[in-house]
C-alpha positions as CSV (number, residue, x, y, z in Angstrom):
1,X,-43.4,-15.8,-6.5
2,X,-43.5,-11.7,-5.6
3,X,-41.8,-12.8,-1.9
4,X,-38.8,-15.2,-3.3
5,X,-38.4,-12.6,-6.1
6,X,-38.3,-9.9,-3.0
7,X,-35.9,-12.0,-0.9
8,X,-33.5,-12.7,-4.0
9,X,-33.4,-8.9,-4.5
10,X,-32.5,-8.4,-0.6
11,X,-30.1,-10.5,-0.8
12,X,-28.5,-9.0,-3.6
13,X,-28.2,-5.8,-2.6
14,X,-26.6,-6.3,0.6
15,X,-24.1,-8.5,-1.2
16,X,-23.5,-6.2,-3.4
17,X,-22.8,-3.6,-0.5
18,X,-20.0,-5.5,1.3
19,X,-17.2,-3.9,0.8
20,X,-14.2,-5.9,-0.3
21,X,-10.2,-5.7,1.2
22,X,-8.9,-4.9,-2.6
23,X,-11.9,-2.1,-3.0
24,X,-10.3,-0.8,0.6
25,X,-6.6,-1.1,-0.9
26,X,-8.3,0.5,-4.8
27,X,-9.9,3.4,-2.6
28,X,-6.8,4.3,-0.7
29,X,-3.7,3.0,-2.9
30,X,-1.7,6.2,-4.5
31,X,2.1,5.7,-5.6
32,X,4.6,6.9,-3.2
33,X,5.3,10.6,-4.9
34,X,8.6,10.7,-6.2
35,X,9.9,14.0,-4.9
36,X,9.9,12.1,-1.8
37,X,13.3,10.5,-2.8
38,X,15.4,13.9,-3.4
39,X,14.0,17.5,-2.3
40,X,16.8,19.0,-5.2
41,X,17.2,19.5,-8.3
42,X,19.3,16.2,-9.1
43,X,18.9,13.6,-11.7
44,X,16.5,11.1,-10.4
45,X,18.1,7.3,-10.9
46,X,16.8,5.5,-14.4
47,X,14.3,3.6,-12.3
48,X,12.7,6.5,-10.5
49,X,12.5,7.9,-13.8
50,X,10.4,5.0,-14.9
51,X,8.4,5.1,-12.1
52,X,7.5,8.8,-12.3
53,X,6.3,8.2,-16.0
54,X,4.2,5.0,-14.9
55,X,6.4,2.7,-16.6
56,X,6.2,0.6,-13.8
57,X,7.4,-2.7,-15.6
58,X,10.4,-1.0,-16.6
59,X,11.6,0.5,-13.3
60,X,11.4,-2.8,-11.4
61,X,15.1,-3.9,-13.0
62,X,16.6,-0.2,-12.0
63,X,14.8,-0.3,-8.6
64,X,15.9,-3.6,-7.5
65,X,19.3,-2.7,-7.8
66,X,19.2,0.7,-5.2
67,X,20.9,-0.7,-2.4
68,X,19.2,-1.6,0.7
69,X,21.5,0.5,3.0
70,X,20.7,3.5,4.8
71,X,21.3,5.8,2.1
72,X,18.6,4.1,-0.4
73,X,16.0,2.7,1.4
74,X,13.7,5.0,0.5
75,X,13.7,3.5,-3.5
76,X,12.4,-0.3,-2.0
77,X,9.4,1.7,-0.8
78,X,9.2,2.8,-5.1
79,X,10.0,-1.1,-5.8
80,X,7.1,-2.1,-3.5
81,X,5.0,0.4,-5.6
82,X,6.2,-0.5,-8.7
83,X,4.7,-4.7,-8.0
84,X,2.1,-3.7,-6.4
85,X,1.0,-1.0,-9.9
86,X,1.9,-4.4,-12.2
87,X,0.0,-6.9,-10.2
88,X,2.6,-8.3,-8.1
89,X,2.0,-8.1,-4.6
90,X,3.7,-11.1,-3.1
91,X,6.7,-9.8,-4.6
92,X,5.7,-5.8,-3.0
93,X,5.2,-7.6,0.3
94,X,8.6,-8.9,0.5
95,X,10.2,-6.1,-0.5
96,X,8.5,-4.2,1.7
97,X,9.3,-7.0,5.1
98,X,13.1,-6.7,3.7
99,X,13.2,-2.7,4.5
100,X,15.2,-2.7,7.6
101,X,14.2,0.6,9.5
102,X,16.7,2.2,12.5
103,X,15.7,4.2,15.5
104,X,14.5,7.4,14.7
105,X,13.1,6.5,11.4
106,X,9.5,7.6,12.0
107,X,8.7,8.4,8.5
108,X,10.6,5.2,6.7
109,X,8.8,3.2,9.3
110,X,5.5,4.7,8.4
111,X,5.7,4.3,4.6
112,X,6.7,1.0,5.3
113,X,4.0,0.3,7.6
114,X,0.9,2.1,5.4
115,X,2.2,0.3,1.8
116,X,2.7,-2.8,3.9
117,X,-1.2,-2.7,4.7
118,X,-2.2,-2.0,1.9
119,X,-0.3,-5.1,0.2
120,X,-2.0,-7.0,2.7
121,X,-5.3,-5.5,1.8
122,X,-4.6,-6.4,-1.8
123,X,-3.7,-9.9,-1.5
124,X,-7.0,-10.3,1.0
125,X,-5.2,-10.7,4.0
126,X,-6.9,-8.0,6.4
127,X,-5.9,-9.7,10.0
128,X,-2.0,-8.6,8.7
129,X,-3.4,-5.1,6.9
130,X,-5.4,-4.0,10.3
131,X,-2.0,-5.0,12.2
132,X,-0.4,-2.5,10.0
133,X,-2.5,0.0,10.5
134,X,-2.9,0.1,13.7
135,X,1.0,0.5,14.4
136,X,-0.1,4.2,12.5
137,X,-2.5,5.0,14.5
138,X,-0.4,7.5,16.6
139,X,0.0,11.0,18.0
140,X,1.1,13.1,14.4
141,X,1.3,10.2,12.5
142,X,1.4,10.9,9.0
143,X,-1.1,8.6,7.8
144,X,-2.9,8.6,11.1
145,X,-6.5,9.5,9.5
146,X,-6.2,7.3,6.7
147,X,-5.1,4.4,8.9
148,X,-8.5,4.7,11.6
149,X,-10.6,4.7,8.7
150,X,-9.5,1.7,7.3
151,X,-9.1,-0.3,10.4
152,X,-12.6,0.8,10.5
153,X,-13.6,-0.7,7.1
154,X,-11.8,-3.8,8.0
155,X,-13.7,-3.8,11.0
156,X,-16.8,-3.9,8.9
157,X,-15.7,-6.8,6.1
158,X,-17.5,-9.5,8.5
């Protein structure tokens, strides 16, 4: 009949209109920019060199072996990227838990926390993504923006 026909067709549309966690992560994912690693002139490592081509596949060997110390932190934030551009996101989450961040590391905390998020978003676990978020929405926080609109979205999955 004209009113199931009408119904099915309401229905539809509205379930067409929910918005999904991995069309939040799709709309707001971009890969750490590499000039975020050195602000000079120097040879980027094999594995940033990868990365920076999108050969993501074949930076994950070079990346993996940065060191986790102080001094190279910054390349598990381009691991995370790396799994999360080839599809593995488990893998990007616990890369990204295993970055230990010091006092006074505002920004490596940030990165951490935003691509963090977003690898929750991914793998459909918003209750852990809006966590993350949240810790960025804060007085000049570099994502700040980004982070209220998404906890927003998330707000809106339900």
């Amino acid at each position: 009949t004209v009113a199931e026909l009408l119904i099915a067709s309401y229905v539809a549309f509205f379930q067409s209109a929910a918005v999904t966690t991995e069309q939040i992560y799709a709309s707001n994912f971009q890969k750490f920019p590499v000039n975020s690693y050195t602000r000079n002139n120097d040879e980027l490592p094999a594995g940033l060199s990868f990365y920076k081509n999108g050969q993501f596949e074949e930076s994950i060997p070079s990346l993996k072996e940065l060191s986790n110390d102080s001094s190279q932190r910054l390349g598990r934030i381009f691991l995370a990227n790396a799994y999360l551009e080839t599809g593995n996101t488990d893998q990007a989450i616990a890369t990204l838990k295993q970055i230990n961040v010091e006092e006074g590391e505002v920004f490596l905390k940030q990165y951490k926390a935003w691509y963090l998020g977003l690898s929750f978003l991914k793998s459909n676990q918003a209750d852990l993504a809006e966590k993350q978020f949240k810790s960025l929405d804060i007085d000049g926080g570099i994502y700040r923006e980004e982070a209220i609109k998404i906890i927003e979205a998330i707000s809106n999955l339900n």
